[in-house]
N, C-alpha and C positions, 0 to 999 in steps of 0.2 A: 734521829729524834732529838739528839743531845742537842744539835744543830736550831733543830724548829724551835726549844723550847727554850736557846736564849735570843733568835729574833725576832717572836712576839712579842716579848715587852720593850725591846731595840724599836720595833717598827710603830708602837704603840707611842713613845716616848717620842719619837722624831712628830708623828703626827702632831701630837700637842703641841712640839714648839714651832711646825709650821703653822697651825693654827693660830698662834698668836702671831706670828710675823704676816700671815696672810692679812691679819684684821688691821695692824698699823703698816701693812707695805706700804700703800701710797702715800702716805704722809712724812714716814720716813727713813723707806728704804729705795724710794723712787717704781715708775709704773713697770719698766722692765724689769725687775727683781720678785715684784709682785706676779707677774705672771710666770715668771722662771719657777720659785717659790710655791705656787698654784697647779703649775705642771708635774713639779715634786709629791705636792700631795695627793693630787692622784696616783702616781705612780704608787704610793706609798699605801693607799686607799687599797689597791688592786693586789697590794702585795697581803693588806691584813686579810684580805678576805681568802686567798690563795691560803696561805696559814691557817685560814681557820672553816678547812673546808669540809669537815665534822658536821658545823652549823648550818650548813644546806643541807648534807647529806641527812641530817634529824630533821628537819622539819614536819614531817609528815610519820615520824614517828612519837610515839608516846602520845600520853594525854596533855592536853592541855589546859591548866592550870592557872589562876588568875595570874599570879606574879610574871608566868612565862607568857598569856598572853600580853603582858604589859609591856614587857622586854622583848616582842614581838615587834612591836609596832613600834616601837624607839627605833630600833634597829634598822627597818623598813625605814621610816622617817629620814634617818640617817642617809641611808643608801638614796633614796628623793632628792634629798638635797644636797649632795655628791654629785650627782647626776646634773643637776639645774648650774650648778655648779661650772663643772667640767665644761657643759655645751656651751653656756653662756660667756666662759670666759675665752672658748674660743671663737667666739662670735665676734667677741669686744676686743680680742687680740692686735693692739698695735706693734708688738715686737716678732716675739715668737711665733704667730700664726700666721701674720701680714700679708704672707703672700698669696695666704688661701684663698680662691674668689667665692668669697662671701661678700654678697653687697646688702643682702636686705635684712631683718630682723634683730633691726640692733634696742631699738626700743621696748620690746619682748625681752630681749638678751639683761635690756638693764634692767629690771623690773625681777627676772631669775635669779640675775645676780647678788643683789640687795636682801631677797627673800631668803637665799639658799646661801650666803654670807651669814645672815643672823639667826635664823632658824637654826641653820649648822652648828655653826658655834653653840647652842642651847641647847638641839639636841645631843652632841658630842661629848660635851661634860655632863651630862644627864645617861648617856650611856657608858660615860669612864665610872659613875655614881653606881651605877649596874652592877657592874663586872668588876665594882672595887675590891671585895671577895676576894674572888677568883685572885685578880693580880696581886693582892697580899702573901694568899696561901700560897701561889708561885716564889715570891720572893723570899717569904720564912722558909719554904725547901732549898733555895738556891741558894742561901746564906746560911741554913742551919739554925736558923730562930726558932725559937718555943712561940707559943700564943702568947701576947700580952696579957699583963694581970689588968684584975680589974682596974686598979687605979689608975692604972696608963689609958683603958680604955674613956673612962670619965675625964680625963686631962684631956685627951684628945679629941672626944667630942664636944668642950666647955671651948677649948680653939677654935673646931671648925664653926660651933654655933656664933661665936665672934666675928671670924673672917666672912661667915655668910650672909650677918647681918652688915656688914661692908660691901657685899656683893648687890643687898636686898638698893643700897643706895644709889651704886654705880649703877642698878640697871635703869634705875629712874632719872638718874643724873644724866645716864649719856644716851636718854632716850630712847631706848631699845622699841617700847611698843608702837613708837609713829615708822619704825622701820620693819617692824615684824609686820604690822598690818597695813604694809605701803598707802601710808598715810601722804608720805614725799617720795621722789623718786630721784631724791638726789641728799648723798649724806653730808652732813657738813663734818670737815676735818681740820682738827687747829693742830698745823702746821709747827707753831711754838709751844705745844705742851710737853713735859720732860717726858723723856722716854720711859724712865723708870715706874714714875705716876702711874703711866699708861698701862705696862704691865701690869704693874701689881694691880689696879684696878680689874682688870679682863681675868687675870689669877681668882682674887676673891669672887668676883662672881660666877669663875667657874668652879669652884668652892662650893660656892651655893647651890647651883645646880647637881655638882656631884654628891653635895650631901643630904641633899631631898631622893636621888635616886636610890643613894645608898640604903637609908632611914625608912623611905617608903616599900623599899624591897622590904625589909627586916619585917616592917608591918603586916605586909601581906601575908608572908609565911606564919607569922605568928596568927593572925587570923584565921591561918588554913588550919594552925594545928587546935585552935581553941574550938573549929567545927566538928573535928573530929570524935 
């Protein structure tokens, strides 16, 4: 058990930063890396949900509850476009799959790709916003922390509303909804933009999304408890 509960957030933390390497691999870690990197994360995908196999065994127990049906269907989402993911990237595979005789559905393949690239990334940070809780209370027991006082919590939420309204720009800056709503079927990637930019961009916007899941969970509950 000691085991399981320090490689949930090992397995959680790798995900994140393949995620961010998945979204700048071809531009600039090259297309074999990207799908090395891509294969990783499935592995990785396969392993959170192995860890967290509680989460299937409850679904069909207890009631359900708005906030949990809401983190219901992120999760689902999640898992969708994991999936779109996965098959598509081995559709499209010119290194690591190559030799597989796959000749046809590659236009289908890019089209999942594209979809299950951007979506994923929005819903992944949008379910790190979820379950940000949870992997707090995990880490104040694993380190021995108290709860934050209030002021720390107001300091850190007066940042993340900063960094998200950074986020609110990068999603408009780098287009996000002509690719969410495959508007083109092909992304454009600049090649000469600094690396660093790049991150921290994709950072705060997943920022953004984490702290809308985060904020909107808090609402709901509170909602629950004011119908009471």
């Amino acid at each position: 058990m000691k085991i399981k509960r320090m490689l949930k957030p090992a397995v959680d933390l790798l995900m994140t930063a393949a995620l961010l390497l998945l979204l700048s691999g071809y531009q600039f870690w090259g297309e074999a890396a990207h799908e090395w990197i891509g294969a990783g994360m499935t592995v990785l995908f396969v392993a959170h949900h192995l860890l967290n196999l509680s989460w299937h065994r409850n679904l069909t127990k207890g009631k359900y509850t708005p906030y949990r049906v809401v983190m219901l269907i992120v999760d689902l989402s999640v898992l969708l476009s994991m999936a779109a993911q996965a098959y598509s990237g081995v559709v499209m595979s010119r290194h690591l799959f190559a030799d597989l005789p796959i000749e046809k559905g590659m236009a289908l393949a890019r089209r999942l790709h594209i979809l299950g690239a951007y979506w994923g990334y929005l819903l992944m940070s949008l379910h790190l916003g979820l379950h940000w809780k949870l992997l707090l209370d995990a880490l104040r027991k694993r380190f021995s922390r108290g709860a934050p006082t209030k002021g720390r919590r107001r300091a850190a939420a007066a940042v993340a509303a900063v960094i998200s309204g950074w986020g609110l720009v990068v999603f408009i800056k780098r287009d996000f909804p002509t690719y969410l709503f495959l508007r083109s079927e092909f992304v454009f990637l600049d090649y000469d933009e600094p690396r660093l930019l790049f991150y921290l961009d994709y950072l705060a916007l997943m920022t953004l999304l984490a702290a809308a899941g985060h904020y909107g969970l808090k609402g709901l509950r509170a909602l629950k408890k004011t119908k009471r």
